[in-house]
N, C-alpha and C positions, 0 to 999 in steps of 0.2 A: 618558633621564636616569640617571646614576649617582648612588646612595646611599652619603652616608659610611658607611664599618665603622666610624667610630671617634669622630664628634661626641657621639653621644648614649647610647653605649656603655662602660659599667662592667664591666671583668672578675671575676670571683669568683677570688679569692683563699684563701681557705678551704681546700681542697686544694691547695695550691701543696707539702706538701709529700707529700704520695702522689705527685703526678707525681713528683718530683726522686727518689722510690723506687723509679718503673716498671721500670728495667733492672734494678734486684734480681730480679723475676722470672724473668729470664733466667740465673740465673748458675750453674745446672746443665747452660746448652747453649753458654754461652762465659764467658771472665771478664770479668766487669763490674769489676774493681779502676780497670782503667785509662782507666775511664770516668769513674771519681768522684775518680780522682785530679787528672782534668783538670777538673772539672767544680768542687771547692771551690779548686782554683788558683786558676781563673779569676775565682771568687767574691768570695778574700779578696785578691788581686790589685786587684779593680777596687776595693776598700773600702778598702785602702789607699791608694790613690790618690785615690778621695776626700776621706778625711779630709788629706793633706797639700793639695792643692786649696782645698781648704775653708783651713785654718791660713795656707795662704801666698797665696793668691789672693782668696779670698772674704771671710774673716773681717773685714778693715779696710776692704772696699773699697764702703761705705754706696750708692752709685751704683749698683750690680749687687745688686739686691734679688735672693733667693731668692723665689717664688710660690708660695704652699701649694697654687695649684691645678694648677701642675707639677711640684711634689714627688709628691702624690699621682700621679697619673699617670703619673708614670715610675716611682715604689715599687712601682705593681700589676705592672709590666712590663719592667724593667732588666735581670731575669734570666729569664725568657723563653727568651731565643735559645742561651741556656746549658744548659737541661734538651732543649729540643730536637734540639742538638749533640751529646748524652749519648744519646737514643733515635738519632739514625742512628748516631753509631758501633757503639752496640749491631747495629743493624739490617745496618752494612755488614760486623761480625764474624761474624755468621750467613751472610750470602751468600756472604761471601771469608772462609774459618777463618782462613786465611794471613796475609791483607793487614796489622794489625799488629803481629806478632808474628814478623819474620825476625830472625836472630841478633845479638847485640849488637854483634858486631866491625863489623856494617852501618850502624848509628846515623850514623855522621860522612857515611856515602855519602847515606844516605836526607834528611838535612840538606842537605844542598848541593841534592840534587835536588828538596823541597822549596821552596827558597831559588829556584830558577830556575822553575818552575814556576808561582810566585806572579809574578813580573816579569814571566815570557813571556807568561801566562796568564791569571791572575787581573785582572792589573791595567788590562790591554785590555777585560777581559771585563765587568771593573763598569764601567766608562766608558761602555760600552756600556748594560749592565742600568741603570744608574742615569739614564743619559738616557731610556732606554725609561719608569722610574719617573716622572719628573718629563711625563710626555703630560698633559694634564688629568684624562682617564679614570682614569687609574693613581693620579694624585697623589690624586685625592679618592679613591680608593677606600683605598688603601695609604698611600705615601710621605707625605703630608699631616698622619698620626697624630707622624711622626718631626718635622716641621717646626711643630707648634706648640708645640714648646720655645724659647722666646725667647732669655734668657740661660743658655746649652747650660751643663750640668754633665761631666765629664768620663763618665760612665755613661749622660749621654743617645746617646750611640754603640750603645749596644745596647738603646735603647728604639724598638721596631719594631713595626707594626700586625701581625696573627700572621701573616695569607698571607704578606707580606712576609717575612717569616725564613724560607719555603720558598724563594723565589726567590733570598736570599743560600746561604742550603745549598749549594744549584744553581750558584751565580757559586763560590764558595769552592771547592767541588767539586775540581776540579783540584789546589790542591793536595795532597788526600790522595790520590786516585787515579791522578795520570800516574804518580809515581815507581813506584807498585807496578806499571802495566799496562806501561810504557815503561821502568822502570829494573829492572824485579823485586825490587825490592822496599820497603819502609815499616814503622816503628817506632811505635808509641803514644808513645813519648818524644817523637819528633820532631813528634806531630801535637799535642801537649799544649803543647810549648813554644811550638809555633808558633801557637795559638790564644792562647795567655796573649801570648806577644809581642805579638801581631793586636789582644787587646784595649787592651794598653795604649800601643801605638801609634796606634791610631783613636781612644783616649780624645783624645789626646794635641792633634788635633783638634778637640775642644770644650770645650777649654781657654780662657778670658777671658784669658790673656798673648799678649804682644809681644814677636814674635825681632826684634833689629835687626843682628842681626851683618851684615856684609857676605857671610862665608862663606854662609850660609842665603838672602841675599836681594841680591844683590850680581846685577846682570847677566849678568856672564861667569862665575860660578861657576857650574860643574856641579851643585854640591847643590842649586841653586834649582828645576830641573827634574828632577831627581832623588828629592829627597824632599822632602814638604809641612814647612809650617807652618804653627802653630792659626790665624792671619789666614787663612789659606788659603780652609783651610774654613770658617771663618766668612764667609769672604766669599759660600762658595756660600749659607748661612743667611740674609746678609744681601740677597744679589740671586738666586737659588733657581734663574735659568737660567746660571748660571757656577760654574765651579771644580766639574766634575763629578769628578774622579779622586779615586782612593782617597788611595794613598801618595805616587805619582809625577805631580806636575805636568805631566810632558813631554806625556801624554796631549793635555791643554787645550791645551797651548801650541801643539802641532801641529795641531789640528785647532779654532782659533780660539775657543774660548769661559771661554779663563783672562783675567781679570778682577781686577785691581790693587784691595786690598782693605786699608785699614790703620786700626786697632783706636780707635777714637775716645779721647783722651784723657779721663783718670778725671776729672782736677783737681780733687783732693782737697786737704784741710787739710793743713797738718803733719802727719807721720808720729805726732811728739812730741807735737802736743797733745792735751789731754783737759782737759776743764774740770771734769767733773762724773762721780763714779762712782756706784752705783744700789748697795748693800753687800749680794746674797745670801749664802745658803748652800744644800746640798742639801735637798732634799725629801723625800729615802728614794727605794727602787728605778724606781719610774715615772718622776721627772725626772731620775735619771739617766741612762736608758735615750734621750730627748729631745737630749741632749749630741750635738752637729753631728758631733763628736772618733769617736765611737761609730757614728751615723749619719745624714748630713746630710737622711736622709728623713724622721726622725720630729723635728724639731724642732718642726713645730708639732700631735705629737702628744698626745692626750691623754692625762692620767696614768693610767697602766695599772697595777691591780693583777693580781699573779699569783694564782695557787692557792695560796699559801703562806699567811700570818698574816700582816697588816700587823706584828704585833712581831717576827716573824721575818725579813722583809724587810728590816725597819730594821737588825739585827743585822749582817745577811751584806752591806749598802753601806757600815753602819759600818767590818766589818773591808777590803771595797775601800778606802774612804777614808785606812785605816790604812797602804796601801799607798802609795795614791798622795801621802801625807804624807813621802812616804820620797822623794822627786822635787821636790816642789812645793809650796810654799806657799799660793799661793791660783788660783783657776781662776778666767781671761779667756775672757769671752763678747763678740762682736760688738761692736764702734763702731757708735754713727748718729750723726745732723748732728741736731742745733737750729736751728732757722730761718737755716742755711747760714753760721753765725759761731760756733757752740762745738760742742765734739766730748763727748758723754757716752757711759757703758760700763757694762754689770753687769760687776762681778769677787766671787766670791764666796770669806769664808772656809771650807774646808775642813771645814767643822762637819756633820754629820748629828743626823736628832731626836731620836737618844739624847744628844745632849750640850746641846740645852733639854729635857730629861724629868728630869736629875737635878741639884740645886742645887750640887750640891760641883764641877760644870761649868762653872756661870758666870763664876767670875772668867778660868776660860781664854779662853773666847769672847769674853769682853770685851776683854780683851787682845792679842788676835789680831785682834781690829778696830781697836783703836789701830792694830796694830800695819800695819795693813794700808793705814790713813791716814797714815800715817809716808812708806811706803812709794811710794806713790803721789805724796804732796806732795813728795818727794826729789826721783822720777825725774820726774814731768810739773808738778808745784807746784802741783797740783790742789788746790783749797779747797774744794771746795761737795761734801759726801758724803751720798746716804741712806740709811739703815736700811730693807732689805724684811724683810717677815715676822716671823719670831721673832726679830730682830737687834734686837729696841725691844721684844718685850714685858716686861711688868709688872716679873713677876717676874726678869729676868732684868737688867735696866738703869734699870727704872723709864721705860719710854719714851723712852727714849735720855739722858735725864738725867745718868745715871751716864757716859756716855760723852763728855760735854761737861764732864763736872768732871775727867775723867781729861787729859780734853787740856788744860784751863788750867794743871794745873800739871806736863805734861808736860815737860820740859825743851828735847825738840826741836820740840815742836807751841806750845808758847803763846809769844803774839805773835804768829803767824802768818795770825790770822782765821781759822781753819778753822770752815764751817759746816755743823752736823750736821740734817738734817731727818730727820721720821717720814714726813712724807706723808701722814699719818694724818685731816689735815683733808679732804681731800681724797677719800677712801676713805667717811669719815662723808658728806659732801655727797651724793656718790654714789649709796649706797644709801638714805639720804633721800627725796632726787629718786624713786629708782626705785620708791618704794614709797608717796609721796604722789600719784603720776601713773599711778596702778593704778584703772580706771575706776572710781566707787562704793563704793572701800574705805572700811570703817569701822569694823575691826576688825580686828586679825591676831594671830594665836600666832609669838612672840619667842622663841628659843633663841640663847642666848648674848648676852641683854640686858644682862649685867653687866660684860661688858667694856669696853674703853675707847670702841670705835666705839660699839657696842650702847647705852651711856650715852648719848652723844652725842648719836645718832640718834632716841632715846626720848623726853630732853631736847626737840629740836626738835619733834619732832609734839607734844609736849604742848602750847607755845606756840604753835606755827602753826596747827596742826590738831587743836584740843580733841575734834572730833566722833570720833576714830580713840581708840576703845578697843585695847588693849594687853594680852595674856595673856604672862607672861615663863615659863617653863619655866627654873625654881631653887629651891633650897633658902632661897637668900641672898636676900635683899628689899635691895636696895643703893638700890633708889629707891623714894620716897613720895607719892602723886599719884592723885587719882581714877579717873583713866583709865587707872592701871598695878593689875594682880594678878596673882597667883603662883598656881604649881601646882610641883607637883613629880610630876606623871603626865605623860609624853611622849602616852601614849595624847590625851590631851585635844587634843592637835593636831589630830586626825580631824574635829572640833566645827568647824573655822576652812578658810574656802576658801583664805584666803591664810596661807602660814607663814614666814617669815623663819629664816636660819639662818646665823649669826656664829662660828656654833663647830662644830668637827668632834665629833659626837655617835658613834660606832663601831656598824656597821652591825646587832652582837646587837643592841643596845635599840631601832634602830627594830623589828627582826624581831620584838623581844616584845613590844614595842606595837603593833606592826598584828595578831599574831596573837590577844593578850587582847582587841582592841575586834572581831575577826572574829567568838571566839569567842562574845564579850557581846552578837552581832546591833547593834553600834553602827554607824548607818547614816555613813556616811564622806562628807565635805562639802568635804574638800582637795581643791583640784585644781591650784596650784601650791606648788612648797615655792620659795622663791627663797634661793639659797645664797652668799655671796659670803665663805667661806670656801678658803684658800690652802693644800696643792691642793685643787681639786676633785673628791671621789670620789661617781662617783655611788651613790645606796644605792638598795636592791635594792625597786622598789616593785611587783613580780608580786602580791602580794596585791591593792593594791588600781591596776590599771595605769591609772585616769584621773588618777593624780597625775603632773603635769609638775615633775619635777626640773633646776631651772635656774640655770645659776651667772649671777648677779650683782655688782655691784664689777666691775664690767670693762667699759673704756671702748673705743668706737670710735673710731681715730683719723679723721678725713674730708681732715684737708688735710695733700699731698701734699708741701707748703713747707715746716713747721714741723718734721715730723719725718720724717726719710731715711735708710732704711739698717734693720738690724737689731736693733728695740730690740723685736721682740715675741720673739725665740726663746725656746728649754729653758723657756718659761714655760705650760704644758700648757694653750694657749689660740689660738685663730685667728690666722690673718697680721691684723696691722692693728689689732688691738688691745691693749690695755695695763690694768695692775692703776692703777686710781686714787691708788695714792699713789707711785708711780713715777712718772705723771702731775704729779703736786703737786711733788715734788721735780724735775722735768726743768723743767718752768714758775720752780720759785722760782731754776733755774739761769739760764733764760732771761732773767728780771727781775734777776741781781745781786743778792738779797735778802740781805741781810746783818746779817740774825739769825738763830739757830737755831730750829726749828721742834720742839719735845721736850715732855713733858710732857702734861697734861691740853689739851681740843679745844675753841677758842673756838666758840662757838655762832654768833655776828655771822660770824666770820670762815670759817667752813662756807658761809656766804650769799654774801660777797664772791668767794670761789674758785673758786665756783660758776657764777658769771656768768663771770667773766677765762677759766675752760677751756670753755666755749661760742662765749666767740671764739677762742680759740685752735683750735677743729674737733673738740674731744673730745664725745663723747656717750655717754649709757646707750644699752644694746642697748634696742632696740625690742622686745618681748613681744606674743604677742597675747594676751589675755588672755579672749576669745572661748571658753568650753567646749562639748565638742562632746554 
């Protein structure tokens, strides 16, 4: 019996860039330049092509889900075959001084004989190697890592189990060496291009389009057996004993196992419609970094901070943003489907957190939300809009309020119905739910009680669930109630197994409240903090590590029907789920609701929403809440 290499196997990553260093140590016994100049070609080669892939293939197309658990997958190993490419040429300049580096007037010879080489050669030669791949033995041990990418990304062409990229080494081979054994001689230029061409040729192949030309796929045309198209080889993906050739068909054709393969219709909505936009803006550097545009691997990454200052990060995306101002208006993120009859979209303004940090800002961003509703209702006549995140708070619109009086007396918006949601009920119900359904709770320490959800949410357990004492961490006593008191020591969270967190608190003050109750021997009784604040960073709990730091407010979606396509990306959260009141606003699109949703949070109607996204398949994440 053969054992997969690669079912239950994670690579480490971690060093990925000392390898991509390794021929630097050699570059006192040959030159490494033209290693590395082939080696980030090839890089930013294939990243380009991702991101236009992505823009023009991916992005609308809600039927071709991206997989977080193929993204990761092919993230640890895309580039792989690339640093390994980089240590043999090293490898083959040491044994041949000569082999890349014959005179330049030679370049156009060493091309041509490259160019012939790979047809005469290579292209026999994987036909071969690659049926050999596909034996059972081989498949599970190797090839099999390559084929559980379902819907192929153009970069899954170079995601390879590791033997496996020894054996193409081996197949590729030929080209760099006939010309020099057989022609005398071979150029780094020519072996550079020809890798960067190779890769965006075989990308070109896991490609999700449709050639229909005739010229390409037409009988009697020679380019049909001559050079592939991405049906091609998707078709070997799709039937895995067909369509073995590289480039050139003729292979299959001649020796029977090319296999007629055409790309199953999308049958998508209108290009043009959109019923429903979802109104972000950026986060600061960690969800930008998440942008498909950037790289289509980390969308469903988590928000990463660097080594810098969170204020200093915000600074250096604000001045990106200032850039990309100079371009573009607002930034489209992915379409999904609504229960297969409306099309909704995040588009976000152009805003970063320095411009909700400072008030002499708001009237811009308000207006650049008009204006972006304007905008939208023109081109698609989209009505139904929500407000995420800081696009509705308080201080900035009064919960969207200010943005619903701005549009009535609009000139080009009123009379139009345009309906503005928070979502915000939605988001309260939520963390409710999550925190009344905590086994035995009957108590918990509250940060960021005073806002609008945290009201909300406080409000309900008071009437539902008298028995749930409540500690708020504030200055401000905004509510008045037995079961609600105040502190203004963060430390006192330690006292509380469960802790709630509505507000982004900045990582010094937890660190000086776990270190003053360290220092005071206060024995620490936290063992979940639950966070359902936007993004989520986690803070640093090495002092006391039995605290589980766990974002909450974020729902699972379960059914398959309702919602399709990419409505979880750039949102620093798992495939499949969603922030609750993107939820509230996709639902009140679904139902035609035709009022706006702004201002303060019905209590009643927390209860009602509650139930309608339970059938609709939303859920809080499950928690265990078992301490170990």
């Amino acid at each position: 019996m053969v054992n997969s290499t690669h079912s239950l196997h994670r690579r480490e990553t971690k060093y990925d860039l000392l390898l991509f260093l390794v021929p630097l140590l050699f570059c006192k016994l040959t030159p490494v330049m033209p290693a590395y100049i082939t080696g980030v070609a090839r890089i930013l080669s294939t990243h380009a092509l991702l991101t236009l892939h992505y823009i023009y293939c991916d992005k609308d197309n809600y039927n071709n889900k991206l997989t977080q658990k193929q993204l990761t997958r092919e993230k640890e190993d895309y580039l792989v075959g690339i640093v390994l490419h980089m240590w043999a040429q090293i490898a083959l300049q040491l044994i041949f001084p000569g082999m890349f580096f014959t005179d330049n007037s030679l370049i156009k010879a060493c091309a041509i004989n490259t160019f012939w080489s790979h047809v005469l050669v290579v292209e026999p030669l994987y036909y071969f190697a690659h049926r050999w791949l596909h034996i059972p033995e081989h498949m599970k041990a190797m090839h099999g890592f390559h084929h559980l990418s379902i819907h192929t990304l153009p970069s899954t062409s170079l995601v390879q189990n590791f033997q496996e990229h020894f054996v193409y080494i081996a197949t590729f081979g030929p080209a760099f060496l006939l010309p020099y054994f057989l022609g005398g001689c071979q150029h780094w230029v020519c072996i550079g291009a020809y890798l960067v061409l190779f890769d965006l040729i075989n990308a070109l192949g896991h490609m999700n389009i449709r050639v229909t030309n005739p010229i390409w796929t037409g009988k009697w045309s020679p380019i049909r057996y001559l050079f592939y198209t991405p049906e091609f080889h998707l078709g070997h993906h799709a039937y895995f004993r067909a369509n073995y050739g590289l480039f050139m068909p003729i292979w299959d054709f001649a020796l029977g196992t090319q296999r007629e393969y055409k790309k199953p219709d999308d049958n998508l909505l209108p290009t043009n419609q959109q019923d429903f936009v979802f109104i972000g803006h950026n986060g600061g550097l960690g969800h930008l970094l998440t942008c498909p545009e950037f790289s289509v691997y980390n969308v469903y990454e988590k928000y990463r901070q660097t080594f810098l200052p969170l204020q200093v990060e915000f600074i250096l995306v604000h001045l990106a943003n200032m850039v990309c101002r100079m371009f573009m208006k607002t930034y489209s993120v992915s379409c999904y489907c609504i229960n297969g009859l409306k099309i909704g979209r995040v588009i976000c303004v152009l805003k970063t957190p320095i411009d909700y940090i400072y008030p002499s800002r708001y009237a811009a961003v308000n207006n650049e939300i008009v204006q972006l509703i304007k905008d939208e209702n023109k081109k698609c006549g989209t009505r139904y809009f929500g407000l995420g995140n800081l696009n509705k708070m308080k201080q900035l619109n009064d919960g969207g309020k200010v943005i619903t009086e701005m549009i009535k007396t609009d000139p080009e918006l009123k009379g139009k119905s345009i309906r503005i949601w928070t979502g915000d009920t939605m988001t309260a119900a939520s963390v409710y739910n999550q925190i009344v359904e905590i086994p035995g709770v009957n108590e918990i320490f509250y940060i960021g009680a005073n806002g609008k959800i945290g009201n909300a949410v406080c409000n309900l357990i008071t009437k539902r669930r008298p028995d749930i004492k409540i500690k708020v961490f504030s200055s401000y006593e905004s509510m008045s109630h037995p079961n609600i008191t105040y502190t203004t020591d963060l430390a006192e969270m330690l006292k509380y197994k469960i802790v709630v967190a509505g507000k982004i608190v900045s990582g010094s003050k937890f660190a000086k409240a776990f270190k003053l109750a360290q220092s005071n021997n206060v024995a620490n009784k936290t063992r979940f903090v639950l966070d359902y604040t936007v993004p989520f960073i986690p803070i640093d709990v090495q002092l006391f590590p039995e605290i589980k730091h766990i974002p909450i407010g974020l729902l699972r979606v379960n059914s398959k029907s309702f919602l399709r396509g990419h409505f979880d990306l750039c949102m620093s959260h798992d495939q499949d789920h969603i922030y609750p009141c993107h939820a509230g606003c996709i639902m009140n699109a679904h139902e035609g609701l035709e009022t706006d949703e702004v201002g303060d949070i019905d209590l009643d109607d927390m209860e009602a929403r509650w139930k309608k996204a339970l059938n609709y398949g939303f859920q809080n994440r499950i928690i265990n809440y078992k301490c170990d």
